[in-house]
N, CA, C and O atoms as a Maestro MAE file, in Angstrom:
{
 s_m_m2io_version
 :::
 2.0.0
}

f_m_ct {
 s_m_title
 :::
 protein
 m_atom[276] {
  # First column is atom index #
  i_m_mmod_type
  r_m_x_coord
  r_m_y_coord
  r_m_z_coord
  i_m_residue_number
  s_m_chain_name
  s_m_pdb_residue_name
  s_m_pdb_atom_name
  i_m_atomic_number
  :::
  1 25 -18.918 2.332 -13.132 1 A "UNK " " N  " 7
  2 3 -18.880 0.940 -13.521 1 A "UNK " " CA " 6
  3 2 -17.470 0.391 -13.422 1 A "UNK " " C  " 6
  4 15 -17.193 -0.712 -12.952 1 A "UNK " " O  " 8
  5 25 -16.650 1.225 -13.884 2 A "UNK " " N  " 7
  6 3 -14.694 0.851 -13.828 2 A "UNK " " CA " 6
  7 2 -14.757 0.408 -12.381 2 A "UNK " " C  " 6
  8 15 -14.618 -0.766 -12.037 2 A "UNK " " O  " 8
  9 25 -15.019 1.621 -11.389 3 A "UNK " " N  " 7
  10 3 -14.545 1.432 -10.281 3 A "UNK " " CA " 6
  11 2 -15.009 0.770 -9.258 3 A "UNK " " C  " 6
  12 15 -14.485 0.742 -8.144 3 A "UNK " " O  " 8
  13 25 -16.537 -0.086 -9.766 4 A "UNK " " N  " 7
  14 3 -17.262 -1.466 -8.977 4 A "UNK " " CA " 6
  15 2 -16.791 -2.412 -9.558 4 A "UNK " " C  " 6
  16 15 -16.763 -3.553 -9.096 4 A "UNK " " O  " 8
  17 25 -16.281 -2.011 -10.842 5 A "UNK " " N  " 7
  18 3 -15.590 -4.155 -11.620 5 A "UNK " " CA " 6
  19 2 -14.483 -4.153 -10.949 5 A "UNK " " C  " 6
  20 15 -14.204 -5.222 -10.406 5 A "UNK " " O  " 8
  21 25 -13.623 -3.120 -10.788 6 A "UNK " " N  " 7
  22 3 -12.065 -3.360 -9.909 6 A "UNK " " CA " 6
  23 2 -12.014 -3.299 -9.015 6 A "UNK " " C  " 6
  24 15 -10.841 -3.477 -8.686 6 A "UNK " " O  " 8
  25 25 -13.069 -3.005 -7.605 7 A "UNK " " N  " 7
  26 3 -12.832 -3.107 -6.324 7 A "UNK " " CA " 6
  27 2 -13.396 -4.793 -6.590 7 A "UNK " " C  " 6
  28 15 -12.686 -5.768 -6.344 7 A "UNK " " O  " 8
  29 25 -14.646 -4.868 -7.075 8 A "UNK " " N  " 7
  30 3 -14.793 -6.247 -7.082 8 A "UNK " " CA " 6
  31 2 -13.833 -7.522 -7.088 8 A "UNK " " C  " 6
  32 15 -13.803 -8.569 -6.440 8 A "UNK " " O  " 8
  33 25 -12.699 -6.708 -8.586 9 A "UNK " " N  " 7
  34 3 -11.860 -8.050 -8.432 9 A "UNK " " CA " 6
  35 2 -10.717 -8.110 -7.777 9 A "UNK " " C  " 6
  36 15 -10.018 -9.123 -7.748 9 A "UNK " " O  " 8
  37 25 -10.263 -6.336 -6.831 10 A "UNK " " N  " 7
  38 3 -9.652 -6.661 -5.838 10 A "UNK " " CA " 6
  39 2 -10.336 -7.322 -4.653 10 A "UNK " " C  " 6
  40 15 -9.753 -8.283 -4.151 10 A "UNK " " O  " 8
  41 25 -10.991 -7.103 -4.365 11 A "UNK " " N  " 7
  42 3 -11.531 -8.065 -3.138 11 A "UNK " " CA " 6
  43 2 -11.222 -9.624 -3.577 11 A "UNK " " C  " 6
  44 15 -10.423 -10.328 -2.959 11 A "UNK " " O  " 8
  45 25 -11.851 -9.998 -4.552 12 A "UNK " " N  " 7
  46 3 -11.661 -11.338 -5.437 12 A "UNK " " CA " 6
  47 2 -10.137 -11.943 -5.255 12 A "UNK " " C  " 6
  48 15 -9.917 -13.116 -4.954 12 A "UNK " " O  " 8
  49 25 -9.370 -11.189 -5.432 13 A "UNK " " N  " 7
  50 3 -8.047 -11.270 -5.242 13 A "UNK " " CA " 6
  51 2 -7.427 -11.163 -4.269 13 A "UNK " " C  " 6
  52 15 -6.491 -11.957 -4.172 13 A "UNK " " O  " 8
  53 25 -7.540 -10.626 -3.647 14 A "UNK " " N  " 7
  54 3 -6.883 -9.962 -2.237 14 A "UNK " " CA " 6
  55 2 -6.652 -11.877 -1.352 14 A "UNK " " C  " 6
  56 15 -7.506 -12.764 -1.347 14 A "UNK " " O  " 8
  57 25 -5.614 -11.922 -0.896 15 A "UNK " " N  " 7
  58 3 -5.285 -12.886 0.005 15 A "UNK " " CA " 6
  59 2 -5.518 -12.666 1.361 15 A "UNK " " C  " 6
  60 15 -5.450 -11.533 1.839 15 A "UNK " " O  " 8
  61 25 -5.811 -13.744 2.080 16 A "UNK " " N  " 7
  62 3 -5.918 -13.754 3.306 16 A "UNK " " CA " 6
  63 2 -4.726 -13.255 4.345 16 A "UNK " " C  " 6
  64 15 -3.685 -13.912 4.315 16 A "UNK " " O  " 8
  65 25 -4.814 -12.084 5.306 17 A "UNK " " N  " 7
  66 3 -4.148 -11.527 6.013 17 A "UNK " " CA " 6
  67 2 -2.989 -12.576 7.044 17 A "UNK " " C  " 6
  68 15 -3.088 -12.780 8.254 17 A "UNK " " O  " 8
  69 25 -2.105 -13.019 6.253 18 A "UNK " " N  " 7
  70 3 -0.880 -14.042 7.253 18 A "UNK " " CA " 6
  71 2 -0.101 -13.305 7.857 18 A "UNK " " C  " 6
  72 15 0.658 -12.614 7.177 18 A "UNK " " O  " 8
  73 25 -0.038 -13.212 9.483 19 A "UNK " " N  " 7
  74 3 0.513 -12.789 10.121 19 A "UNK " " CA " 6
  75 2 1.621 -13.587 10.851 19 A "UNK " " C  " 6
  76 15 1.455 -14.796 11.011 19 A "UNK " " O  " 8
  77 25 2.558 -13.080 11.228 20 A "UNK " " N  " 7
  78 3 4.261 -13.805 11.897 20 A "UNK " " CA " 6
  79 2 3.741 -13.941 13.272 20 A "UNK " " C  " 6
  80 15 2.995 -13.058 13.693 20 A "UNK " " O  " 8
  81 25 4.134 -15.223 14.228 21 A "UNK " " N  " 7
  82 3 3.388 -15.093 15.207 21 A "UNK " " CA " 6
  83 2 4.329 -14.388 16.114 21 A "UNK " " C  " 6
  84 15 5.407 -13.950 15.712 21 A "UNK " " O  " 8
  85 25 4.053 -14.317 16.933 22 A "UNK " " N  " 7
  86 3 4.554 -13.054 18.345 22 A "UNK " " CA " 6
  87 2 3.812 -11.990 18.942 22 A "UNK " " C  " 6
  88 15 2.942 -11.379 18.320 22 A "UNK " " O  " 8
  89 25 4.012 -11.833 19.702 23 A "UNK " " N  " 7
  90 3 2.866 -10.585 19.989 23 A "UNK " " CA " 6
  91 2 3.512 -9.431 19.826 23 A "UNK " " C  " 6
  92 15 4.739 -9.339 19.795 23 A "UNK " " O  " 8
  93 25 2.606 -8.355 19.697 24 A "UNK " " N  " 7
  94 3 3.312 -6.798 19.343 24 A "UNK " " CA " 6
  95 2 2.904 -6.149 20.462 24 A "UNK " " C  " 6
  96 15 2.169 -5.221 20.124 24 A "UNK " " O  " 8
  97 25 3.026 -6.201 21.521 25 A "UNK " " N  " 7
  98 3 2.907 -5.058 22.984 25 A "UNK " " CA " 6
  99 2 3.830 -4.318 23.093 25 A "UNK " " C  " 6
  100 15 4.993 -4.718 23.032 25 A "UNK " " O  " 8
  101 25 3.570 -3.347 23.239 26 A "UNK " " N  " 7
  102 3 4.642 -2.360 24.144 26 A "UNK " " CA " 6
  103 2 4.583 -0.685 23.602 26 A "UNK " " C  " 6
  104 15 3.523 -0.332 23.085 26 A "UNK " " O  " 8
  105 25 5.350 0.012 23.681 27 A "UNK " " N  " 7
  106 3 4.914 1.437 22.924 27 A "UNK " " CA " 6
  107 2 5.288 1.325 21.721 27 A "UNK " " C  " 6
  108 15 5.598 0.363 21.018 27 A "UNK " " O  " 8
  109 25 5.193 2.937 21.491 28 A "UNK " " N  " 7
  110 3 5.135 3.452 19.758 28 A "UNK " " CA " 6
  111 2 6.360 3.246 19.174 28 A "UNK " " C  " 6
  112 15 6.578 3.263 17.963 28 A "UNK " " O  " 8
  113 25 7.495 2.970 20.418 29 A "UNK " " N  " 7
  114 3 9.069 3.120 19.721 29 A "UNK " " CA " 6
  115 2 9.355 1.860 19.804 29 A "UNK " " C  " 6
  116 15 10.272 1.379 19.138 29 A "UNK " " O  " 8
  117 25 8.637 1.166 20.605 30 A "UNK " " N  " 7
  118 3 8.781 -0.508 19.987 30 A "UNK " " CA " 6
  119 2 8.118 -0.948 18.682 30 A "UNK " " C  " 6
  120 15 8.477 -1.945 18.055 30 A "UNK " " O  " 8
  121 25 7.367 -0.331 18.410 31 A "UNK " " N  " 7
  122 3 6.278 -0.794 17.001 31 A "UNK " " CA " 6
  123 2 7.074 -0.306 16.169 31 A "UNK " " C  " 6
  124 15 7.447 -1.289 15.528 31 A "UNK " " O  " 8
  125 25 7.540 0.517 15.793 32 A "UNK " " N  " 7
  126 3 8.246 1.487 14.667 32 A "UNK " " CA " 6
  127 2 9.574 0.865 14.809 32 A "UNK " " C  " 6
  128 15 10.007 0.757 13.661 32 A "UNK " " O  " 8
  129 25 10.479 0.380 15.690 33 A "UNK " " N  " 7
  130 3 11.696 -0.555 15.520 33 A "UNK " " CA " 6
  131 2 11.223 -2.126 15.075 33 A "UNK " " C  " 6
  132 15 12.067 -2.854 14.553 33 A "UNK " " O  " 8
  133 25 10.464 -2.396 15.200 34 A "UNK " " N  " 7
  134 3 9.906 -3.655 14.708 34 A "UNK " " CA " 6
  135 2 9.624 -3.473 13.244 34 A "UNK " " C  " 6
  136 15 10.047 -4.430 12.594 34 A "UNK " " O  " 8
  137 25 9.173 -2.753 12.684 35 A "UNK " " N  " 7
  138 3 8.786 -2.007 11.371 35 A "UNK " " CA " 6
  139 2 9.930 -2.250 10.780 35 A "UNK " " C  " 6
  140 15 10.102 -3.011 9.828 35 A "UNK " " O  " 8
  141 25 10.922 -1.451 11.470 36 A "UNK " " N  " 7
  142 3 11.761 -0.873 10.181 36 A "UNK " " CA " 6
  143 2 13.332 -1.873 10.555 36 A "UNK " " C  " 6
  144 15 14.441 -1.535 10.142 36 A "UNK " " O  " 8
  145 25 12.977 -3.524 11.690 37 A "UNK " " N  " 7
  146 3 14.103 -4.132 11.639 37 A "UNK " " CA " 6
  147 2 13.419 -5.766 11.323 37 A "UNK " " C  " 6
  148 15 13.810 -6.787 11.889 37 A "UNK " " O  " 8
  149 25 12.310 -5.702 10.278 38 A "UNK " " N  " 7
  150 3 11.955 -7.089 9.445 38 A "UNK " " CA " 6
  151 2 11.984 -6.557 8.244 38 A "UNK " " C  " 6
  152 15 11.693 -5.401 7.936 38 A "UNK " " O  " 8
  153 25 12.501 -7.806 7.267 39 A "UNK " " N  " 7
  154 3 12.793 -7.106 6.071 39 A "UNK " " CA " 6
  155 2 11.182 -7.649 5.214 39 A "UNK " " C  " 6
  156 15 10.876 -7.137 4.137 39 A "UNK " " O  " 8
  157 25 10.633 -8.306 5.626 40 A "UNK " " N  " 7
  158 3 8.681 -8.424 5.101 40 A "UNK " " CA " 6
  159 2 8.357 -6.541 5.321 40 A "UNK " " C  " 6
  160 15 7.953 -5.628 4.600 40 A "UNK " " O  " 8
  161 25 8.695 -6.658 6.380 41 A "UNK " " N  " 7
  162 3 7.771 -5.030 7.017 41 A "UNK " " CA " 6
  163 2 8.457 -3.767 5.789 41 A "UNK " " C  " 6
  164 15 7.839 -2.766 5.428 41 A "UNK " " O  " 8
  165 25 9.739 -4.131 5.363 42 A "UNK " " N  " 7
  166 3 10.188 -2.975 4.856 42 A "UNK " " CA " 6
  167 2 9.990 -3.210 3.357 42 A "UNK " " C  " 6
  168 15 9.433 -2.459 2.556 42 A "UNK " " O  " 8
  169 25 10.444 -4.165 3.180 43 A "UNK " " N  " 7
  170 3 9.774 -4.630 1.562 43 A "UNK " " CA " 6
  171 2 8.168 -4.275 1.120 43 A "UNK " " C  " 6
  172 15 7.679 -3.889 0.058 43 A "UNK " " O  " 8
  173 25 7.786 -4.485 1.999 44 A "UNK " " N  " 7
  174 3 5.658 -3.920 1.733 44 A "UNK " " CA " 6
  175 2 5.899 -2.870 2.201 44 A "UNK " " C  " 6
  176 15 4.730 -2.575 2.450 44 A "UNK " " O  " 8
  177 25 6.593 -1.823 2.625 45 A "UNK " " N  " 7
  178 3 6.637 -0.183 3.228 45 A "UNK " " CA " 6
  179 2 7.155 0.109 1.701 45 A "UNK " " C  " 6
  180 15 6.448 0.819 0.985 45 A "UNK " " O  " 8
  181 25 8.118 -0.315 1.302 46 A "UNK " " N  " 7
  182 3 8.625 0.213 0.125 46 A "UNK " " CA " 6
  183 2 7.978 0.183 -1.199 46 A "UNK " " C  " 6
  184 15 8.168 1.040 -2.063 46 A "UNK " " O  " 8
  185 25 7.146 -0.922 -1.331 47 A "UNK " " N  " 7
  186 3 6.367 -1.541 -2.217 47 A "UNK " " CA " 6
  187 2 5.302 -0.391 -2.161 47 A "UNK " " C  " 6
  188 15 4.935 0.039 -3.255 47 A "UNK " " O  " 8
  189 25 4.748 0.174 -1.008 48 A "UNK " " N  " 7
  190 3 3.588 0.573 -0.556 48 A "UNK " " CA " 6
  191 2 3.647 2.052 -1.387 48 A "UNK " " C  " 6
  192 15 2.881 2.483 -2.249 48 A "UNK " " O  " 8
  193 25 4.823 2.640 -0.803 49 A "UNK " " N  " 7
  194 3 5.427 4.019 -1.241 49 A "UNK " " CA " 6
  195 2 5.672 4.288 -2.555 49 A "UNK " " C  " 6
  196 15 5.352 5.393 -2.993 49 A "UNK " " O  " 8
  197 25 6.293 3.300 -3.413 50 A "UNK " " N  " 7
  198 3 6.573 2.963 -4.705 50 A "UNK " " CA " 6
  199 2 4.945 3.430 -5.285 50 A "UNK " " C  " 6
  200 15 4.507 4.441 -5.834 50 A "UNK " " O  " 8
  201 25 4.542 2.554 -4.989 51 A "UNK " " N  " 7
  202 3 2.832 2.611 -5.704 51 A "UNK " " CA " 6
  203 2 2.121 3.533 -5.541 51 A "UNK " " C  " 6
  204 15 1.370 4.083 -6.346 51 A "UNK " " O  " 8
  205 25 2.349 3.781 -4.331 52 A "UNK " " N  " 7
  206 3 1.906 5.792 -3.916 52 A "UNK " " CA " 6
  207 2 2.596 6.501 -4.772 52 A "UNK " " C  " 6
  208 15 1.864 7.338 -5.300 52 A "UNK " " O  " 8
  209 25 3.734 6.544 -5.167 53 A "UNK " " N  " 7
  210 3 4.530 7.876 -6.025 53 A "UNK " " CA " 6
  211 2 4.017 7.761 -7.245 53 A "UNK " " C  " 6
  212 15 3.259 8.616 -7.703 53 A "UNK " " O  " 8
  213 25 4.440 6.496 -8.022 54 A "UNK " " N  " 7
  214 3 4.027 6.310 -9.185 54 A "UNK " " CA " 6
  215 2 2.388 6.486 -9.661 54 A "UNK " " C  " 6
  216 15 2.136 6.995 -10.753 54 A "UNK " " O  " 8
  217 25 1.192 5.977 -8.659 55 A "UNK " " N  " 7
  218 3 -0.264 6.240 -8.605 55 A "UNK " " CA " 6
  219 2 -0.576 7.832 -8.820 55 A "UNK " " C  " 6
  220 15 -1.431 8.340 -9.544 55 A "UNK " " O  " 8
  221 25 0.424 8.486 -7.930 56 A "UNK " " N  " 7
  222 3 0.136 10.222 -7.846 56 A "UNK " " CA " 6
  223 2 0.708 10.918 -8.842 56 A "UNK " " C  " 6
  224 15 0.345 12.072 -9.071 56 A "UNK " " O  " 8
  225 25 1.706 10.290 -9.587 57 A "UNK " " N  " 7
  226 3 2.460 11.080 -11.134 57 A "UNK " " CA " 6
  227 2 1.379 10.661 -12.077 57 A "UNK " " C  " 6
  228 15 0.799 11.390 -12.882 57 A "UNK " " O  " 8
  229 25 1.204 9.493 -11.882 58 A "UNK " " N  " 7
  230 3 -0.218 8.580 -13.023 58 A "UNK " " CA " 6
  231 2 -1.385 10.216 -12.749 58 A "UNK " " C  " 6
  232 15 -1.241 11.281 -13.349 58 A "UNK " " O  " 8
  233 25 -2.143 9.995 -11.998 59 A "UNK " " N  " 7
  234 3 -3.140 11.527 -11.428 59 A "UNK " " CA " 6
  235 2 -3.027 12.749 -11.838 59 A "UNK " " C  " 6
  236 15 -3.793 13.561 -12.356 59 A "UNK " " O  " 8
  237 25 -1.408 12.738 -11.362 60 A "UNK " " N  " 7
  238 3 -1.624 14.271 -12.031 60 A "UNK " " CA " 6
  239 2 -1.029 14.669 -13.654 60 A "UNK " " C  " 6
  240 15 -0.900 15.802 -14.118 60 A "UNK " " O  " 8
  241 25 -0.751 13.476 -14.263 61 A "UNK " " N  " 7
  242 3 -0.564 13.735 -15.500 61 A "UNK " " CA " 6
  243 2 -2.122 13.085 -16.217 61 A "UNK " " C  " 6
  244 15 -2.103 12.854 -17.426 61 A "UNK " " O  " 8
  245 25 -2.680 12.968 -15.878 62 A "UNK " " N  " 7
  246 3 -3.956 12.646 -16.158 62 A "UNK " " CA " 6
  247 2 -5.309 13.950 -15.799 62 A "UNK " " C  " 6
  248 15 -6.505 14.151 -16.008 62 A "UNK " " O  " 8
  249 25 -4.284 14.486 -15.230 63 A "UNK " " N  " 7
  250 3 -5.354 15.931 -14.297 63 A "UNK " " CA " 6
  251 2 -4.860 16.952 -15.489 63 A "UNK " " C  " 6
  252 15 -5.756 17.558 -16.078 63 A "UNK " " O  " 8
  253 25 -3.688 17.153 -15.831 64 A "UNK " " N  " 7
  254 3 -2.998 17.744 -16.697 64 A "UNK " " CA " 6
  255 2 -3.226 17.457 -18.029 64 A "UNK " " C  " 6
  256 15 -3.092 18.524 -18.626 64 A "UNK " " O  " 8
  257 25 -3.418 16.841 -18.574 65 A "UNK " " N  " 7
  258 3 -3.787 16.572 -19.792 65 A "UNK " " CA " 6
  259 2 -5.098 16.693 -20.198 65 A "UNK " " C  " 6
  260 15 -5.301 16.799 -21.408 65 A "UNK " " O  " 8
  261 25 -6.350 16.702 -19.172 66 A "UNK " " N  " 7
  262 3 -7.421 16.514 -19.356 66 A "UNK " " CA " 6
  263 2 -8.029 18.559 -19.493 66 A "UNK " " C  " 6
  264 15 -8.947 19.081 -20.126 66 A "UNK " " O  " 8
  265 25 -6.718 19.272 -18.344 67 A "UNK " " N  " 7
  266 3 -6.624 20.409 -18.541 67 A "UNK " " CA " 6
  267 2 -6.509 21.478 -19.830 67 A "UNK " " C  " 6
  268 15 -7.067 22.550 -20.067 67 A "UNK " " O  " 8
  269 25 -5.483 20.643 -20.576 68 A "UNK " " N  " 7
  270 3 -4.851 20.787 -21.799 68 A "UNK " " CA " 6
  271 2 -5.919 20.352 -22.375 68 A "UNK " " C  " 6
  272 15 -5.474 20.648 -23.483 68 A "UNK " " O  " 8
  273 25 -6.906 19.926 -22.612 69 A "UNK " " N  " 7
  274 3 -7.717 19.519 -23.600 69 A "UNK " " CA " 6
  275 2 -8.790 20.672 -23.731 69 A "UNK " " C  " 6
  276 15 -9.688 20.588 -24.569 69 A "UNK " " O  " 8
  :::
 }
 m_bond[275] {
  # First column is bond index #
  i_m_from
  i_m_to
  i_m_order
  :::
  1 1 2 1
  2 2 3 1
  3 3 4 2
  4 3 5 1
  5 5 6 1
  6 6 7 1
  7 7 8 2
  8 7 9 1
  9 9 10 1
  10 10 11 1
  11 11 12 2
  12 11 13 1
  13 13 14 1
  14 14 15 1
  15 15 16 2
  16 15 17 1
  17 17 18 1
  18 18 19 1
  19 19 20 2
  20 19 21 1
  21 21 22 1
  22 22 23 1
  23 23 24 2
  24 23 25 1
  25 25 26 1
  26 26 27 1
  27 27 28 2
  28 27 29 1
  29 29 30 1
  30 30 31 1
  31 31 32 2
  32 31 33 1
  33 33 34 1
  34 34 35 1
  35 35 36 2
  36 35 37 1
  37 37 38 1
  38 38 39 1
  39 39 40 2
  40 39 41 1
  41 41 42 1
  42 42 43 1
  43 43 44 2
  44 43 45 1
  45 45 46 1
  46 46 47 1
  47 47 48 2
  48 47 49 1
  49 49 50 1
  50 50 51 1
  51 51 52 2
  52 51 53 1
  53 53 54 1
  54 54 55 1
  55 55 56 2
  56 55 57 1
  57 57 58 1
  58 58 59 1
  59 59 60 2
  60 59 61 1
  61 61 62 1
  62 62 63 1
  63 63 64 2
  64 63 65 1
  65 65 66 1
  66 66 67 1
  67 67 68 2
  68 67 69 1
  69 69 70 1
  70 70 71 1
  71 71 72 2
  72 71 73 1
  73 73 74 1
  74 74 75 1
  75 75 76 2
  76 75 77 1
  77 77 78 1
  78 78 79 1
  79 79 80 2
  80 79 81 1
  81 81 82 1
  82 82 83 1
  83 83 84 2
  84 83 85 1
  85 85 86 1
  86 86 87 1
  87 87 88 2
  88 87 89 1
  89 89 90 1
  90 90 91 1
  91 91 92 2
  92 91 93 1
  93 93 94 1
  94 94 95 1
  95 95 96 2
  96 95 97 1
  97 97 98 1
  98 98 99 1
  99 99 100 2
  100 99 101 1
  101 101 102 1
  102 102 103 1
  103 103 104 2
  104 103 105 1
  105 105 106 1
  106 106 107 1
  107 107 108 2
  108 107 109 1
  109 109 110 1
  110 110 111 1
  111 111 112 2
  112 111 113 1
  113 113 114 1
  114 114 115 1
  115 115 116 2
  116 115 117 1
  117 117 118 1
  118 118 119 1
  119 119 120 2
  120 119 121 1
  121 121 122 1
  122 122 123 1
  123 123 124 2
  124 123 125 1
  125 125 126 1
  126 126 127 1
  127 127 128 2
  128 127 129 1
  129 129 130 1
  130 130 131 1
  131 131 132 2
  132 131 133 1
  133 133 134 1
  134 134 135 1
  135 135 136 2
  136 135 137 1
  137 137 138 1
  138 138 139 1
  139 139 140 2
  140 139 141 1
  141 141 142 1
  142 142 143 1
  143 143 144 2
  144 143 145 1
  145 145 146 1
  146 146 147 1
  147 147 148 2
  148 147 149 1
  149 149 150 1
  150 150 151 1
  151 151 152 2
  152 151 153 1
  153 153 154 1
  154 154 155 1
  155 155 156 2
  156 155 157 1
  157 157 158 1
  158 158 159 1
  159 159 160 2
  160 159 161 1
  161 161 162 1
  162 162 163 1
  163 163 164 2
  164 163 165 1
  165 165 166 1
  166 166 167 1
  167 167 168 2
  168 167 169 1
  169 169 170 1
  170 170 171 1
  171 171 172 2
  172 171 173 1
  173 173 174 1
  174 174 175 1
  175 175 176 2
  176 175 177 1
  177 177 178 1
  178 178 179 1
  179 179 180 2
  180 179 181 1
  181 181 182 1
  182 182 183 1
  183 183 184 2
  184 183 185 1
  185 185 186 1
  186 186 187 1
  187 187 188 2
  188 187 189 1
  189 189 190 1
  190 190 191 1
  191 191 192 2
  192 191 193 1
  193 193 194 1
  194 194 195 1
  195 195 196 2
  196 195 197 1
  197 197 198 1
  198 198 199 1
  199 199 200 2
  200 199 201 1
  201 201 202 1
  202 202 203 1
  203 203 204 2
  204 203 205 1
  205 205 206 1
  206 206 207 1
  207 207 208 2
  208 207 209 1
  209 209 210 1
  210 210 211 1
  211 211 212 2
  212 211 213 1
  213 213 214 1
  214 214 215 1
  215 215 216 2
  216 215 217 1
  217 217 218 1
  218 218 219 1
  219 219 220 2
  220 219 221 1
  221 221 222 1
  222 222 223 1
  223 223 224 2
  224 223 225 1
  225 225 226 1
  226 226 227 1
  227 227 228 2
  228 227 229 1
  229 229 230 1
  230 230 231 1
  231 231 232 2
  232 231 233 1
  233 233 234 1
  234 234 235 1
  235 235 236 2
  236 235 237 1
  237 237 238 1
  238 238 239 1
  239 239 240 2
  240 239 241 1
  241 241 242 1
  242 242 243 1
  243 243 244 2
  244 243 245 1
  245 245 246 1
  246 246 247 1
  247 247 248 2
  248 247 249 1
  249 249 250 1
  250 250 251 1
  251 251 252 2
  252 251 253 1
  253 253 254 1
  254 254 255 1
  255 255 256 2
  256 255 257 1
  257 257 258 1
  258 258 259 1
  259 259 260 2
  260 259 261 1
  261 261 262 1
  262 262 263 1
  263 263 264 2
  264 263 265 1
  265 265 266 1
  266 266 267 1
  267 267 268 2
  268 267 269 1
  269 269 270 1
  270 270 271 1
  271 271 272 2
  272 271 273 1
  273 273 274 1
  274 274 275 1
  275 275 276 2
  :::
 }
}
């Protein structure tokens, strides 16, 4: 039930995908210098990672404690 009310109200929430216009052609070492020389692209990479570390300490101290019980 938690986890259908909160995908629900992420979807609910979630904004529409705004993209920078230009096109992105070319190879893998053009995509990955494009990445990591806009500061949008690196700010949401960092943001992204942040929330990954902190989500996975949240988990496993929650895996751990439930152990301990």
């Amino acid at each position: 039930m938690t986890r259908t009310l909160f995908t629900t109200l992420m979807l609910i929430a979630a904004p529409p995908a705004l993209a920078h216009p230009g096109a992105h052609h070319g190879t893998l070492l053009d995509a990955v210098a494009h990445l990591f020389s806009e500061p949008y692209h690196l700010a949401l990479a960092t943001a992204a990672v942040l929330f990954g570390v902190l989500g996975a300490r949240a988990l496993r101290r929650r895996s751990q404690r439930r152990q301990a019980d």
